[in-house]
C-alpha positions in Angstrom: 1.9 4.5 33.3 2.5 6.8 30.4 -0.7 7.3 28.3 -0.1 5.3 24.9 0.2 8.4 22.0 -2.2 8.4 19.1 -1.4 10.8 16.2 -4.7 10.8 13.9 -2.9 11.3 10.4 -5.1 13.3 7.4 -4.1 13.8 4.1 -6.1 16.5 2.6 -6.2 18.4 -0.5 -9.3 20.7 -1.5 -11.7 19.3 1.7 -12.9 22.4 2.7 -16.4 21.2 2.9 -15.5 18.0 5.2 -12.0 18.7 6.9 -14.0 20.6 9.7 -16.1 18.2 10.3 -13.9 14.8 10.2 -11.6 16.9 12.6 -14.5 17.1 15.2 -15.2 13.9 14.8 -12.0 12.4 15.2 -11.1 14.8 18.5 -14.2 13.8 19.8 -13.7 10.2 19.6 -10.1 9.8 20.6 -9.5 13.1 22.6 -6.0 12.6 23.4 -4.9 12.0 20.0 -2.4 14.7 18.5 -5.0 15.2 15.0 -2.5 16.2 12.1 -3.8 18.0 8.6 -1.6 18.3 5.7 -2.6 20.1 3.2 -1.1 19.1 0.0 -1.3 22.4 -2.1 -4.7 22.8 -1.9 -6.4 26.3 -3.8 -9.1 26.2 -0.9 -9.4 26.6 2.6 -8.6 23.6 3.6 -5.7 24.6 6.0 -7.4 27.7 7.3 -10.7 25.4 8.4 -8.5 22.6 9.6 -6.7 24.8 12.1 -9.8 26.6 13.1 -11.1 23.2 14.3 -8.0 22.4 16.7 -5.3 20.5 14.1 -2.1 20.8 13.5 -2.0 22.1 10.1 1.5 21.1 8.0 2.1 21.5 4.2 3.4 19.5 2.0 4.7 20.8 -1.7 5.4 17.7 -3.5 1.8 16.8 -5.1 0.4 13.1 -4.3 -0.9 11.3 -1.2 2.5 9.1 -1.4 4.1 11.7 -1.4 2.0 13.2 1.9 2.4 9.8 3.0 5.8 10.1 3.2 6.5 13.1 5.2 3.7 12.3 7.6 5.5 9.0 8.3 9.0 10.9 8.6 7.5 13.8 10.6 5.2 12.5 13.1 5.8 10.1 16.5 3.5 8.2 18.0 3.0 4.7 19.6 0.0 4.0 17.1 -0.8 6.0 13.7 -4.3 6.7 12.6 -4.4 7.2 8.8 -8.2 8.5 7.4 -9.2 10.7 4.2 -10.3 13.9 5.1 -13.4 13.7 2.5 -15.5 12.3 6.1 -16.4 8.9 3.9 -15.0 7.1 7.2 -16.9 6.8 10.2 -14.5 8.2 13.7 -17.1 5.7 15.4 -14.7 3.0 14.4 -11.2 4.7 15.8 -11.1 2.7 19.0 -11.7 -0.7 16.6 -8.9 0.5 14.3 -6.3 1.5 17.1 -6.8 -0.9 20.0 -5.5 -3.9 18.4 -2.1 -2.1 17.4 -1.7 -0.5 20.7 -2.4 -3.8 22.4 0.1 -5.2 20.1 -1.9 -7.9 17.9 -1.7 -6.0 15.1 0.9 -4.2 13.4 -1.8 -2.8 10.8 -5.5 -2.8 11.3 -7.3 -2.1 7.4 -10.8 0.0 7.4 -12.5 -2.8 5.4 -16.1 -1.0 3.5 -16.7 -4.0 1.7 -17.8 -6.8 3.9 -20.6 -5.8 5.1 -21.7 -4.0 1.8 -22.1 -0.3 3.0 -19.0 0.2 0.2 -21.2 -1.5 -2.9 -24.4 0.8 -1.8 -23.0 4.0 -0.7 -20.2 4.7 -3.7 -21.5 6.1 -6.9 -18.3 6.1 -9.0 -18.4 3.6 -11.6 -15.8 0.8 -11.9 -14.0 1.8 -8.1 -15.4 -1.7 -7.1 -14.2 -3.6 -10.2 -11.0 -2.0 -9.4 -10.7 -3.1 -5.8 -11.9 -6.3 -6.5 -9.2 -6.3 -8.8 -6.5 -5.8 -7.5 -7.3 -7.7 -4.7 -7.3 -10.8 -6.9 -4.1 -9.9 -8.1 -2.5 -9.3 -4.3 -4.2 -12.9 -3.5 -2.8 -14.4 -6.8 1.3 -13.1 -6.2 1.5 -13.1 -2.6 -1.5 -15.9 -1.3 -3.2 -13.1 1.0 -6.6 -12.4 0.3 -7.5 -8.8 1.8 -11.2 -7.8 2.4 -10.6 -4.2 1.0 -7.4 -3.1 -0.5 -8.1 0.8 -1.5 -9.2 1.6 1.7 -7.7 4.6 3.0 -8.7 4.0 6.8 -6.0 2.3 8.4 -4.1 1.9 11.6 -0.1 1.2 12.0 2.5 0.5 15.1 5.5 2.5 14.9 8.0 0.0 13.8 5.8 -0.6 10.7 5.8 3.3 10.1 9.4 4.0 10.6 10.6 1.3 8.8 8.3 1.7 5.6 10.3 2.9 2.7 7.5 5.3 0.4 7.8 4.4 -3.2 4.6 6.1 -4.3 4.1 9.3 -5.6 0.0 9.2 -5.4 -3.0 7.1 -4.6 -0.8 3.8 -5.1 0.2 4.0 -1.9 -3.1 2.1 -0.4 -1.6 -1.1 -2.9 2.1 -0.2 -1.6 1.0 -0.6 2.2 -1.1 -3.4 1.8 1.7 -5.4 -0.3 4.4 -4.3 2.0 2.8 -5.5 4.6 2.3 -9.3 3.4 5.3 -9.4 1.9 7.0 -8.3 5.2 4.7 -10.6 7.2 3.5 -8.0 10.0 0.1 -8.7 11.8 -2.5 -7.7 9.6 -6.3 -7.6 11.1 -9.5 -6.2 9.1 -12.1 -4.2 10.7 -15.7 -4.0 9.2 -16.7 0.0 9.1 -19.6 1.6 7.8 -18.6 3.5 4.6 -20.9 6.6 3.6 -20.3 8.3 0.2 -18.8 11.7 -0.4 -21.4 14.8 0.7 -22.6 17.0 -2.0 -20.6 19.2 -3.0 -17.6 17.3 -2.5 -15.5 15.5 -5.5 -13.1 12.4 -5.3 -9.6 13.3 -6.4 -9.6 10.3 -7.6 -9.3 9.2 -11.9 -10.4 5.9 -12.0 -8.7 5.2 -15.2 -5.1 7.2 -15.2 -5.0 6.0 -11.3 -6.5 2.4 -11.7 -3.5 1.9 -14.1 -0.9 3.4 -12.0 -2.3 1.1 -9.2 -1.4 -2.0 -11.3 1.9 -0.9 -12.8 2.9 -0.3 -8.7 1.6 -3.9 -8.8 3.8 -5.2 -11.5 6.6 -3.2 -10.1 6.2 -4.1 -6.5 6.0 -7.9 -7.4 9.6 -7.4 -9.2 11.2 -5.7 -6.9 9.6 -8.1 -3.5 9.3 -11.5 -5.5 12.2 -11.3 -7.9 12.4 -15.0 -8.6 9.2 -15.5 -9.0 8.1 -12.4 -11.7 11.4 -13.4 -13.9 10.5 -17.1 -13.6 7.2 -16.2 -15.4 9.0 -14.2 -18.1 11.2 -17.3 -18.5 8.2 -19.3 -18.7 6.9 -17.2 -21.3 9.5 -17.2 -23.3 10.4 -21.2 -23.0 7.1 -21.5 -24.1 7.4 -19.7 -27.7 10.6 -21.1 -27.9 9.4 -24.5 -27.7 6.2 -24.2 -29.5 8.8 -22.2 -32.7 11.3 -24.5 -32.7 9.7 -28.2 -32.1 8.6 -28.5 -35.9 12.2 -27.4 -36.9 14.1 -30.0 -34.6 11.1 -32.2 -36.4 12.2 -31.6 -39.7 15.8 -31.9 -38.6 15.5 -35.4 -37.5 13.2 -36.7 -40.7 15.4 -35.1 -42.9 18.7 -33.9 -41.4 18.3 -30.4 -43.1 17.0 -27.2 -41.4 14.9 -25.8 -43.9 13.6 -22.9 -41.7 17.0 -21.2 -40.8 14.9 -18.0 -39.3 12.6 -20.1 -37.0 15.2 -21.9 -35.9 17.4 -18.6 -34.8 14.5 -17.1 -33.4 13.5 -20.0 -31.0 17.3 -20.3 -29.7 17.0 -17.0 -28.8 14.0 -17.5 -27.1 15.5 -19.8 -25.3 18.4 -18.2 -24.3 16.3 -15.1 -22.9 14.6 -17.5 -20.7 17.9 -18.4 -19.4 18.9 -15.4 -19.0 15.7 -14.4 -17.5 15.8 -17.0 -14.8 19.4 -16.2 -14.1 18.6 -12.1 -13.4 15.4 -13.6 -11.2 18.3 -15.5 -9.3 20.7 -12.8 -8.7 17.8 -10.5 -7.8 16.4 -13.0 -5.6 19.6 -12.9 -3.8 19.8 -9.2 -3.6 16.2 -9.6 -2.3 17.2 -11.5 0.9 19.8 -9.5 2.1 17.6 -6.6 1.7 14.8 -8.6 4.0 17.8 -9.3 6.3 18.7 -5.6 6.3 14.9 -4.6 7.2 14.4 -7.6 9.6 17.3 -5.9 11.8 16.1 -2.2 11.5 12.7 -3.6 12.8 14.8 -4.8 15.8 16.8 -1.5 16.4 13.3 0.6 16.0 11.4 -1.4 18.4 14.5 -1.7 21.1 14.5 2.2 20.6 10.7 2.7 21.0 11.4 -0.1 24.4 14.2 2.7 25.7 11.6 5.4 25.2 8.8 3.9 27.1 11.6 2.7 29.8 12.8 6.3 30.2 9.5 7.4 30.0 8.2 5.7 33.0 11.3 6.3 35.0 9.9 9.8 34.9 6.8 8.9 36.4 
């Protein structure tokens, strides 16, 4: 039978002090894995000591790991996709535990989890990262009722169908968040694997601003939940807004029945408006909830056509044997 493909997947920009390395470590663990670099404009030697060490160097102008994300997934084929940083924070050790379950099919996406087994908590200097995981992992297991060991992590493993039919809405680092609520919301197999995380080597800096690109990660949040729970995120506005509506205009209606006059004309405007926009809020979640389904529908079938075309390919692939 035909060998199952691996294609070991590295976003990179400025690692010339650990893209060597990870390289060697990742050909030496899974040795018939395709190992892909892209270099996303980095001012180093990234590419140069990448391709030295036996990858397939690629470039990518459009600035942002979504955005390197995104042409990986579109470029690449492979039965099971290997997604690590190239800043060697994850161990290669742990390749087999990532891949196997997707190439076995029991998992459509395995998760590099650091924070289990507490390797994350001692190893990583940068203040607030953990608040920040921890975070939004509260907010994933609040909106969608899936509680995920590690979130951020960018160690991960994915079948084909989930990669060809993922649509890439992030630019940059939200696309850890976008994966990981893609996948719930889409219900594929999900399975966490405890790795050993080690912190960055000296001399070596994290691209990443824990402010600017902790806030991005929860407006994708807020924008994900709209656009994959319609009904649910303009419920809550209407809530909101039935709420100040009520609390506004229950003393006028009060006054109108002990006195039959509306003394507060303005209050009284102001909390029928309120309560119109939660209509009209609930309404636009209802529309959109609509418009939601038939989407789901949409992707539900391209699932089917992707895996009856990655069936024809291992059929005609064995006929050749």
């Amino acid at each position: 039978m035909a060998q199952p493909r691996i294609a070991v997947l590295i976003p990179c920009y400025n690692e010339e002090r650990t893209v060597g390395k990870v390289v060697d470590d990742f050909r030496r663990e899974l040795p018939g894995a395709a190992v892909y670099v892209y270099d996303n404009n980095s001012t180093d030697r990234t590419a140069e000591v990448a391709r030295a060490h036996g990858a397939t160097v690629r470039f990518e102008p459009r600035q942002g790991k979504g955005s390197v994300v995104r042409q990986m997934f579109r470029d690449v084929d492979a039965d099971c996709y290997l997604m690590v940083d190239g800043d060697d924070t994850y161990p290669a050790e742990s390749a087999r535990a990532l891949c196997d379950p997707v190439l076995s099919g029991a998992a459509d996406m395995t998760v590099g989890d650091r924070l289990s087994n507490g390797t994350y908590a001692a190893e990583n200097k940068r203040a607030l990262h953990g608040f920040g995981n921890d975070l939004v992992r509260a907010m994933i297991r609040w909106i969608y009722g899936y509680g995920f060991d590690d979130v951020m992590t960018g160690y991960r493993a994915f079948s084909r169908a989930f990669v060809k039919t993922f649509p890439v809405l992030s630019e940059g680092f939200q696309i850890e968040t976008e994966l990981s609520i893609h996948a719930v919301d889409r219900r594929w197999r999900i399975l966490d694997v405890p790795i050993a995380y080690r912190d960055r080597p000296e001399g070596s800096s994290s691209k990443l601003n824990t402010v600017s690109d902790g806030a991005k990660v929860v407006m994708a949040i807020a924008s994900l939940f709209k656009n994959y729970r319609p009904l649910k995120f303009f419920g809550l506005i209407a809530l909101v807004f039935l709420a100040a509506g009520l609390a506004l205009g229950a003393p006028v209606v009060a006054d109108f029945l002990r006195t039959g006059l509306v003394p507060r004309l303005p209050t009284a405007v102001l909390a029928a408006a309120l309560v119109f926009l939660c209509a009209l809020s609930l309404a636009t979640g209802l529309i959109l909830d609509t418009v939601a389904k038939n989407d789901r529908r949409q992707w539900e079938l391209e699932v089917y056509r992707e895996l009856e075309r990655e069936r024809a390919e291992r059929r005609g692939e064995l006929a050749e044997d």
